[in-house]
N, C-alpha and C positions, 0 to 999 in steps of 0.2 A: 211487400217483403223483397230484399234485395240479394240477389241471387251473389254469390263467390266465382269469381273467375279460376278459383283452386278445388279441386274439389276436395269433399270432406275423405281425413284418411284415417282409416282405418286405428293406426297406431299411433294417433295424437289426443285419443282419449285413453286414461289408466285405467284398467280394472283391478282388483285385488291380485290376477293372476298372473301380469305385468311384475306388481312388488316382490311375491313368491319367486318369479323367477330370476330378477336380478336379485334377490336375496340368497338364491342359490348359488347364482352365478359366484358372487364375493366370497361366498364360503368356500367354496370348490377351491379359488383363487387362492383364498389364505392355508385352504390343508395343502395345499400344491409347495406353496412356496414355503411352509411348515418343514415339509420331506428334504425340497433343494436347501442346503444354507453352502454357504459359501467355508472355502478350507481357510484355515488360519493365516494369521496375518503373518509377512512374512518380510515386511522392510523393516530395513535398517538404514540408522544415517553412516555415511560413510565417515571414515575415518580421516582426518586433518592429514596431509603431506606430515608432518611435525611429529604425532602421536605413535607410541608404538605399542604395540601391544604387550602384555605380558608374557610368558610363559603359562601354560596353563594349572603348573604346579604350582605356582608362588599364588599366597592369599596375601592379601592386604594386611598392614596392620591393627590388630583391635585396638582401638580406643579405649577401652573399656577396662582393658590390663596395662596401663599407663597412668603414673602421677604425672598430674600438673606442674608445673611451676606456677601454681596460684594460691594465694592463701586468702582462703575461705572465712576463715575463724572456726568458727561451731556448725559450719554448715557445708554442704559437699559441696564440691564441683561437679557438675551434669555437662556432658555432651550435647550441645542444642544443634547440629545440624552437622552432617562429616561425607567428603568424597574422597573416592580414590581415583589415582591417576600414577603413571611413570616420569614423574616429576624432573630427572637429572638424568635421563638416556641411558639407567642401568640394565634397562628390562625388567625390573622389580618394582611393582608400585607402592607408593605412599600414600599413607592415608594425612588429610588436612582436616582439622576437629575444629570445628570452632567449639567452644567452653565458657562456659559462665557459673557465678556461684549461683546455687541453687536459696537466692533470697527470698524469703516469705510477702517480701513490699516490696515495691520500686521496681525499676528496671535495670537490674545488674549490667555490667559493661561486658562485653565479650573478647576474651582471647582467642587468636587461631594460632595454629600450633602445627607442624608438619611432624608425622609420624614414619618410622622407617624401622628395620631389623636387619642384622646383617646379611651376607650371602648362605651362612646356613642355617637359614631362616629361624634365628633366636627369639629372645623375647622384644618385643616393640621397645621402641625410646623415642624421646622426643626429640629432633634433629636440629629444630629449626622454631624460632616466634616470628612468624609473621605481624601480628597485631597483640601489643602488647593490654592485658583490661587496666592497668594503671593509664591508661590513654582514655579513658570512660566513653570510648566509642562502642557501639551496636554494631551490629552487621546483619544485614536483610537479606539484600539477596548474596546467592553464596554457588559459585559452581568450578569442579577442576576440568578444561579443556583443554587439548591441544599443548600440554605441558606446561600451561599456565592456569593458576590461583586468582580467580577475581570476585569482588565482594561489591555491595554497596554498603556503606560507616553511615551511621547517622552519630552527627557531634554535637558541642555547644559551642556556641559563639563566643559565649564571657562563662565566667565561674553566678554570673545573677540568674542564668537558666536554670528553671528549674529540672533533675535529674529527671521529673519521669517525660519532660516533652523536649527533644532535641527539636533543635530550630537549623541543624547545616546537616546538608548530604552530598554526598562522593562516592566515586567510584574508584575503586584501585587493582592492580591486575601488578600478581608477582612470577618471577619467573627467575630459573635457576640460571647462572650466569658465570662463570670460572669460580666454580667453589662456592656461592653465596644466593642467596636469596636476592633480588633487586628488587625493589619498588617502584613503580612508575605510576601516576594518577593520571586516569583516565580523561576527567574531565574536572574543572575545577570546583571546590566548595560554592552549593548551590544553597539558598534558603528552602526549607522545606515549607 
């Protein structure tokens, strides 16, 4: 038999009493850190140079108490996606709707629409079309920052596509500009 230049130790064999104890150990551990939890979260992004805040008395406009300029036929218009922002440096924000009719088949085209109310705080109107749905574009993504409107459009290349599979995507970003809405495309029509 050939002897270990180590000698045998003690705590390199387990007993049951070994597992009992780091099974204690871990429980101990998790009711400990059970009690500790940590205080609420507490960042924020900062705000753009560009952005202003509102007032804290002015509310957005509701979409919701606003007709379209869309005709549906026999079916409504739904709000499929809406931000708000202080779009034209009044200190009052607006709200931007994108809208589509609420079709049973297919993939309706979507309008966005810039909502607003006046200084004593009336009822909403719509100010402004951004994207018109006689354009038969979609709009994916969709977000108001820094006083600007940007979307990605999914479109058709020809009138042979078929409506529910756009084959071109873009991105376009609006922004208010002496009196007017502008357009500028982000990047140019890409094949989806």
């Amino acid at each position: 038999m050939q002897s270990s230049a180590v000698p045998e130790l003690a705590h390199t064999h387990t007993r049951p009493i070994h597992w009992l104890a780091t099974a204690t150990a871990v429980a101990g551990v998790v009711a400990f850190s059970s009690v500790l939890q940590p205080g609420a979260a507490t960042a924020a992004q900062p705000a753009a140079p560009e952005t202003r805040s509102a007032p804290a008395h002015t509310t957005p406009p509701d979409p919701n108490a606003v007709t379209f300029p869309v005709d549906c036929g026999p079916v409504k218009a739904v709000v499929k996606k809406r931000a708000f922002g202080d779009l034209d440096g009044d200190d009052r924000p607006e709200t931007v709707a994108v809208v589509h009719c609420d079709s049973p088949m297919g993939t309706p085209p979507d309008g966005v629409y810039v909502l607003t109310r006046d200084a004593d705080g009336g009822k909403p109107r719509v100010v402004a079309t951004l994207l018109d749905p006689k354009d038969g574009t979609i709009v994916t993504g969709f977000a108001v920052r820094s006083g600007s409107v940007t979307a990605t459009l999914l479109g058709y290349s020809s009138a042979d596509v078929p409506r529910c599979c756009p084959d071109e995507k873009s991105d376009a970003k609006w922004r208010w500009r002496n009196g007017s809405f502008v357009r500028s495309t982000q990047a140019g029509a890409r094949s989806v």
